[in-house]
TORKOL-4160 file (C-alpha; in steps of 0.2 Angstrom, whole numbers, padded with zeros to 4 digits, m for minus):
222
<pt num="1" X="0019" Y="0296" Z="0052"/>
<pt num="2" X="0016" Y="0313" Z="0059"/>
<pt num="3" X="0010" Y="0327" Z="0049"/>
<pt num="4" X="0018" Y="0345" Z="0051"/>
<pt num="5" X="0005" Y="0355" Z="0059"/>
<pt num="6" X="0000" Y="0370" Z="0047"/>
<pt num="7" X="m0004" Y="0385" Z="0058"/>
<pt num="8" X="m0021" Y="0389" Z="0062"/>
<pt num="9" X="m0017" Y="0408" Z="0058"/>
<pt num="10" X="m0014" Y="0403" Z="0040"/>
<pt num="11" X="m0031" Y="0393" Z="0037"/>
<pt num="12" X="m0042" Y="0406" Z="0045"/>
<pt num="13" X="m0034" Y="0422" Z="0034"/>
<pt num="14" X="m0038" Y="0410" Z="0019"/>
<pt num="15" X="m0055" Y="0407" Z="0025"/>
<pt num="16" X="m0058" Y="0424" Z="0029"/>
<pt num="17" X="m0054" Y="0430" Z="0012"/>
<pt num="18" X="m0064" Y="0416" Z="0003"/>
<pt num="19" X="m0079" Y="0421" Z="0016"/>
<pt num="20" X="m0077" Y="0441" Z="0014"/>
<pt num="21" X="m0076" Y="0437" Z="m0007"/>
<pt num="22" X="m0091" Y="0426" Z="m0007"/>
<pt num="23" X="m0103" Y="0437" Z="0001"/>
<pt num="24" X="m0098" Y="0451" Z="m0008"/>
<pt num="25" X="m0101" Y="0442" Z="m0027"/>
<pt num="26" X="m0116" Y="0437" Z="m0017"/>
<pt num="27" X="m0120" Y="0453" Z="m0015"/>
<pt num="28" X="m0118" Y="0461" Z="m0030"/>
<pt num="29" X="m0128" Y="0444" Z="m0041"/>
<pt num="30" X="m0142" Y="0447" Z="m0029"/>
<pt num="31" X="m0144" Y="0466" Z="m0032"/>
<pt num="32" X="m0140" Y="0464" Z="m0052"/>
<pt num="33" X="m0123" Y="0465" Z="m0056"/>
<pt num="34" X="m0118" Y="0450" Z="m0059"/>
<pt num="35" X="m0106" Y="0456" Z="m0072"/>
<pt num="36" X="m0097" Y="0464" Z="m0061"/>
<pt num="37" X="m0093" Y="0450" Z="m0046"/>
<pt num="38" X="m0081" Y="0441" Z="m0063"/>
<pt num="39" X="m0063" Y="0450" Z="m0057"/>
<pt num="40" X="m0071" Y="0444" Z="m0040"/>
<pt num="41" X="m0077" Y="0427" Z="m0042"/>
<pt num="42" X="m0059" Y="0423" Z="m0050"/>
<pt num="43" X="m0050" Y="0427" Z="m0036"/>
<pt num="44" X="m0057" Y="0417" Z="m0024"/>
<pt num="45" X="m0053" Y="0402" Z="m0037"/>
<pt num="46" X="m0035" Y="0409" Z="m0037"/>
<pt num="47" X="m0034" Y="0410" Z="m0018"/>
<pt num="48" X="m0038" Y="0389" Z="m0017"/>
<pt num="49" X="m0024" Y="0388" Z="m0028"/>
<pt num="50" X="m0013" Y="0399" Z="m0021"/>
<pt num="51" X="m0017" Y="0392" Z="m0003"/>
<pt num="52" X="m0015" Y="0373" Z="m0008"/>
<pt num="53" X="0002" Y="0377" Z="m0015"/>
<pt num="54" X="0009" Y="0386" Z="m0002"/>
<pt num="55" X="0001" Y="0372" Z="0012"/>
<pt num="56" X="0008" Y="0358" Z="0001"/>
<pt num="57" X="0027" Y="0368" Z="0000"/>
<pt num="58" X="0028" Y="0372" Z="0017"/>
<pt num="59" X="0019" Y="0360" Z="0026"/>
<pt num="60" X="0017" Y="0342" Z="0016"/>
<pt num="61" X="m0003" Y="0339" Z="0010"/>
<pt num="62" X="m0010" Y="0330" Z="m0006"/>
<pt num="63" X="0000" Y="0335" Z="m0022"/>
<pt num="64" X="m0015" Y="0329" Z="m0032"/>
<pt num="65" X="m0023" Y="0344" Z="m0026"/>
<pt num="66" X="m0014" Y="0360" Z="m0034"/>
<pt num="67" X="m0012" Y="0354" Z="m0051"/>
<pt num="68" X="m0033" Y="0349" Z="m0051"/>
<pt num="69" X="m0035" Y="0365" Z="m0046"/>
<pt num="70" X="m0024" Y="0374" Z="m0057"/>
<pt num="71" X="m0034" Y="0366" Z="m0071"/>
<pt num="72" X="m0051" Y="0373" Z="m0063"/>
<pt num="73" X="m0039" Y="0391" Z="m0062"/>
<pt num="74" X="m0039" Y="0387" Z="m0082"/>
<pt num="75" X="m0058" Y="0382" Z="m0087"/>
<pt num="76" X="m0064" Y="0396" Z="m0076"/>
<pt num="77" X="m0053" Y="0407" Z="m0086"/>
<pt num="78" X="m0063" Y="0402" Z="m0104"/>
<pt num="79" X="m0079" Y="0400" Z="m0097"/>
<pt num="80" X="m0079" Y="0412" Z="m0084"/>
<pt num="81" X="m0066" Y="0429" Z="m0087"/>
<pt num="82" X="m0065" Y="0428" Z="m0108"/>
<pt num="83" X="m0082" Y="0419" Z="m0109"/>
<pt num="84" X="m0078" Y="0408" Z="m0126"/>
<pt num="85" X="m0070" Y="0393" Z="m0130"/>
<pt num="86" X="m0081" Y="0381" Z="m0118"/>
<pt num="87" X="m0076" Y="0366" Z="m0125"/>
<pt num="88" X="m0058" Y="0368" Z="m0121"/>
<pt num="89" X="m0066" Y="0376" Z="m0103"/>
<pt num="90" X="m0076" Y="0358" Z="m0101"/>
<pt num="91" X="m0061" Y="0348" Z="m0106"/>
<pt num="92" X="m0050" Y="0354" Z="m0092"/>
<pt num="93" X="m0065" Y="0352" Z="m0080"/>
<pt num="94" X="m0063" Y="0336" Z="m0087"/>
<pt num="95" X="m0048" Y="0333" Z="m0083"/>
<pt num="96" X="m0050" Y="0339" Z="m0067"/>
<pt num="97" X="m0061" Y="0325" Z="m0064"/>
<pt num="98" X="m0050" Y="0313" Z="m0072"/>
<pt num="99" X="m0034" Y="0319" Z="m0056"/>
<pt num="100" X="m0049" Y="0317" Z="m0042"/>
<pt num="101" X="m0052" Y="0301" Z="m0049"/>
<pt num="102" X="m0033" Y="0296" Z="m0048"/>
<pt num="103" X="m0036" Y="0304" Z="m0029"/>
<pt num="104" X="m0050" Y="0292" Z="m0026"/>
<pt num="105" X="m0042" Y="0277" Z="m0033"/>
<pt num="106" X="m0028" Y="0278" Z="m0021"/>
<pt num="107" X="m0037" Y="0282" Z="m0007"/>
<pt num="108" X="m0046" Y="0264" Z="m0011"/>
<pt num="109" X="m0062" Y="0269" Z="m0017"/>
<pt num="110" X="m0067" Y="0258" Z="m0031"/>
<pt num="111" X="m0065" Y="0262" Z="m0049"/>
<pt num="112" X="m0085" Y="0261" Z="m0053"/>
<pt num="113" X="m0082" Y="0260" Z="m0070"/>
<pt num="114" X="m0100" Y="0252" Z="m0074"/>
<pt num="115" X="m0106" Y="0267" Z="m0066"/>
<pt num="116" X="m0097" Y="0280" Z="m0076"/>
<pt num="117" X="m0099" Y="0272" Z="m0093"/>
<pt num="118" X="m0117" Y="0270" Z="m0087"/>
<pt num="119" X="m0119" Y="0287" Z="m0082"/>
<pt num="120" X="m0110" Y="0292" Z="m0100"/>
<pt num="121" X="m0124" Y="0284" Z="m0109"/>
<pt num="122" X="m0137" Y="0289" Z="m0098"/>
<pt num="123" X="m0129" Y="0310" Z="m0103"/>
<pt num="124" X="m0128" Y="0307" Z="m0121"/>
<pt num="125" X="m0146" Y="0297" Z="m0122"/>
<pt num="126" X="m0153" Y="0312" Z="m0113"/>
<pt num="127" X="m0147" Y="0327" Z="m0123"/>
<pt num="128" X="m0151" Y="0317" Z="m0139"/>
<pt num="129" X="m0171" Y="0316" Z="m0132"/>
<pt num="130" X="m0168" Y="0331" Z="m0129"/>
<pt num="131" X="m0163" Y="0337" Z="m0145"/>
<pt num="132" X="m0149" Y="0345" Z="m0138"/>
<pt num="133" X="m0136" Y="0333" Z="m0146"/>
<pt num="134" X="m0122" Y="0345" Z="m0150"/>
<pt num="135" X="m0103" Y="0343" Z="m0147"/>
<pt num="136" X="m0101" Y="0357" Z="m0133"/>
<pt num="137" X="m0119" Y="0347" Z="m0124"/>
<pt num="138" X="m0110" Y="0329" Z="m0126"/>
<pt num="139" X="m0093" Y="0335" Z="m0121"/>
<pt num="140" X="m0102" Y="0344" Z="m0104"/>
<pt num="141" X="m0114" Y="0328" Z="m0104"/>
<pt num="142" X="m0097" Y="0316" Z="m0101"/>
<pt num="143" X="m0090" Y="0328" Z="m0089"/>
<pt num="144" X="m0107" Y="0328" Z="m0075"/>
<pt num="145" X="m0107" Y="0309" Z="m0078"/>
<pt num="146" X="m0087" Y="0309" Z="m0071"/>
<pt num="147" X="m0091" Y="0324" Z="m0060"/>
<pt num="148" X="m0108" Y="0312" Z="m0053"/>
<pt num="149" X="m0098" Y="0295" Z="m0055"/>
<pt num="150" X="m0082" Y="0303" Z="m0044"/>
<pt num="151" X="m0094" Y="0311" Z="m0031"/>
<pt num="152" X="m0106" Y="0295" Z="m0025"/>
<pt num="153" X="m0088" Y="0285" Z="m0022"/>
<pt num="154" X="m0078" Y="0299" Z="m0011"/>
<pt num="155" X="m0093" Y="0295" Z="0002"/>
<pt num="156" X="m0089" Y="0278" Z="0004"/>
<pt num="157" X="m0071" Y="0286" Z="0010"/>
<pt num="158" X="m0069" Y="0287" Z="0028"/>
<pt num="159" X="m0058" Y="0299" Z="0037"/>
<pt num="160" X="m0061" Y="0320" Z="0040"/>
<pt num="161" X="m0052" Y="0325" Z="0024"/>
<pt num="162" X="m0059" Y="0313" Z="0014"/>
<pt num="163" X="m0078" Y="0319" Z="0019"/>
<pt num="164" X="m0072" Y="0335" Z="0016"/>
<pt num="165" X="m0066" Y="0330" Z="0000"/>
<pt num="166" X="m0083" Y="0324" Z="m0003"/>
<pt num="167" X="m0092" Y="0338" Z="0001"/>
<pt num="168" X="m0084" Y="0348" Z="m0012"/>
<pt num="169" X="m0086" Y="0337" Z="m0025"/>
<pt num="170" X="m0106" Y="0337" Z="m0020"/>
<pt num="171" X="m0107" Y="0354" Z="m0018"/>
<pt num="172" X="m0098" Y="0355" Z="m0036"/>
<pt num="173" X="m0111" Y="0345" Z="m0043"/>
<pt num="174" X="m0122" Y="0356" Z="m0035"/>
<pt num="175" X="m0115" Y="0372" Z="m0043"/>
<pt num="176" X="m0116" Y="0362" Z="m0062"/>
<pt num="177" X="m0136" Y="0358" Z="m0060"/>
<pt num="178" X="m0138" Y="0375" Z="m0057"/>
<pt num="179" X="m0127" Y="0378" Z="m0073"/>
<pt num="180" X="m0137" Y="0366" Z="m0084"/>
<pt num="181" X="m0152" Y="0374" Z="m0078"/>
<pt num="182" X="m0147" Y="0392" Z="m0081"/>
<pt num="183" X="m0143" Y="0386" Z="m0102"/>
<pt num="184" X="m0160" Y="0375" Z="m0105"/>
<pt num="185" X="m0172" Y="0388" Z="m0094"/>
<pt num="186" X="m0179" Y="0403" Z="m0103"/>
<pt num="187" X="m0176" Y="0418" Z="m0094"/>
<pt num="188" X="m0192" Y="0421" Z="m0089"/>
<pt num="189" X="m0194" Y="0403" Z="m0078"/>
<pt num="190" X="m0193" Y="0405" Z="m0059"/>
<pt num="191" X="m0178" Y="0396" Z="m0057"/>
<pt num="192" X="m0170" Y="0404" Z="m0071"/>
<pt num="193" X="m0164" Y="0419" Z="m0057"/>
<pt num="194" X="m0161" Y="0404" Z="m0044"/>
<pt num="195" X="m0150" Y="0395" Z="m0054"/>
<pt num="196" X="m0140" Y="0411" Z="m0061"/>
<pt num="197" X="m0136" Y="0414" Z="m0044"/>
<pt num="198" X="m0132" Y="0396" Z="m0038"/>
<pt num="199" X="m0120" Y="0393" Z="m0049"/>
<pt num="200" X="m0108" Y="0403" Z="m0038"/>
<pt num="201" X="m0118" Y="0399" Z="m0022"/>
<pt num="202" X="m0111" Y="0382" Z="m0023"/>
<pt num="203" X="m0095" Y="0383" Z="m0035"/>
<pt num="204" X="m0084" Y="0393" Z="m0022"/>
<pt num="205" X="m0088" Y="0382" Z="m0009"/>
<pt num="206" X="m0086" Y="0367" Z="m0015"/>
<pt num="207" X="m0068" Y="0372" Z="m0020"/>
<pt num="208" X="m0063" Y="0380" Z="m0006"/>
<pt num="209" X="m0069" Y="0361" Z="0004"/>
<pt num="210" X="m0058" Y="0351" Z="m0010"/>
<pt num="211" X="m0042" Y="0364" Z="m0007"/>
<pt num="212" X="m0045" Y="0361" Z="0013"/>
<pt num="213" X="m0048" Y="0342" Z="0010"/>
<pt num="214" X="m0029" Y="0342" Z="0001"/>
<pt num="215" X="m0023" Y="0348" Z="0020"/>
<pt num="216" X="m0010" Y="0334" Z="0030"/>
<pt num="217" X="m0020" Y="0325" Z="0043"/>
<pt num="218" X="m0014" Y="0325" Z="0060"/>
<pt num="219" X="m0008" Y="0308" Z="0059"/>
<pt num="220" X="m0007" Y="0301" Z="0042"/>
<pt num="221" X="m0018" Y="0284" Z="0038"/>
<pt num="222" X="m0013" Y="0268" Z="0030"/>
């Protein structure tokens, strides 16, 4: 079945804005002034959005896709622009783990569900060692289990959207190490900087790989 072809013009001006808004926020979170890259950083979430729907509308793509990301659009609002109520932020990054999950189940990669109970146990274990047992920890515990048990699986995919799709999701988990690193370090540990910056170094990559990886193949596969 053939795909429409979504013109080139259209991919390009979205990834020129996504390149020209992530070098600015880069800029301004190298040089100090992180709190004011927040309007920035927020857009170029908006833009994957915006982008996925409009492709999906116009030119056919995966309709998993948008509503994932307009759940993304939503966490980042709480933990990102108002900065409060993480737990309901994680719980919609939770389910946007839970729609890619429905993405990778029917792309036939397997459900893994030792692996993610595993890698539940192994989140809540930790923290409790840890001493860092509380709701909010657990709750963002279970949702880097997900995250990790959803992005080992989309490599066993094969096909260029699908690696694409897996990138992102690596590069996601990337983003949230650098997040869990940023809340246990004390400000004055060397990667305590590293991490504050790499949180964004990997997030708006990774989902501006997961809104291209929604994009209609050339020719559709079985």
């Amino acid at each position: 079945m053939k795909a429409k072809a979504i013109p080139p013009a259209v991919t390009v001006g979205f990834l020129a804005a996504e390149v020209v808004t992530y070098f600015a926020f880069l800029t301004l979170d190298l040089t100090g002034r992180g709190g004011d890259t927040i309007p920035i950083k927020y857009f170029g979430v908006l833009l994957c959005l915006g982008f996925d729907l409009l492709a999906c509308v116009r030119w056919g793509g995966d309709w998993l896709v948008p509503p994932a990301l307009a759940l993304t659009a939503g966490a980042d609002w709480f933990l990102l622009v108002r900065n409060d109520h993480y737990a309901v932020g994680i719980i919609l990054f939770l389910c946007v783990q839970t729609v890619y999950f429905l993405r990778l189940r029917r792309a036939g990669a397997p459900a893994a569900y030792p692996l993610r109970a595993g890698l539940a146990l192994a989140a809540g274990l930790g923290l409790y060692l840890l001493n860092m047992a509380s709701p909010v920890n657990l709750l963002a515990g279970l949702y880097f289990s997900q995250l990790l048990s959803n992005t080992i699986p989309a490599w066993t995919r094969r096909g260029r959207q699908r690696r694409i799709f897996a990138a992102g999701l690596t590069l996601f988990a990337g983003c949230d190490l650098c997040v869990g690193l940023f809340n246990v370090l004390p400000p004055s540990a060397p990667l305590y900087p590293v991490s504050s910056v790499g949180m964004w170094f990997f997030y708006l990559p990774s989902q501006v790989l997961i809104a291209l990886s929604a994009l209609p193949e050339k020719e559709e596969t079985p």
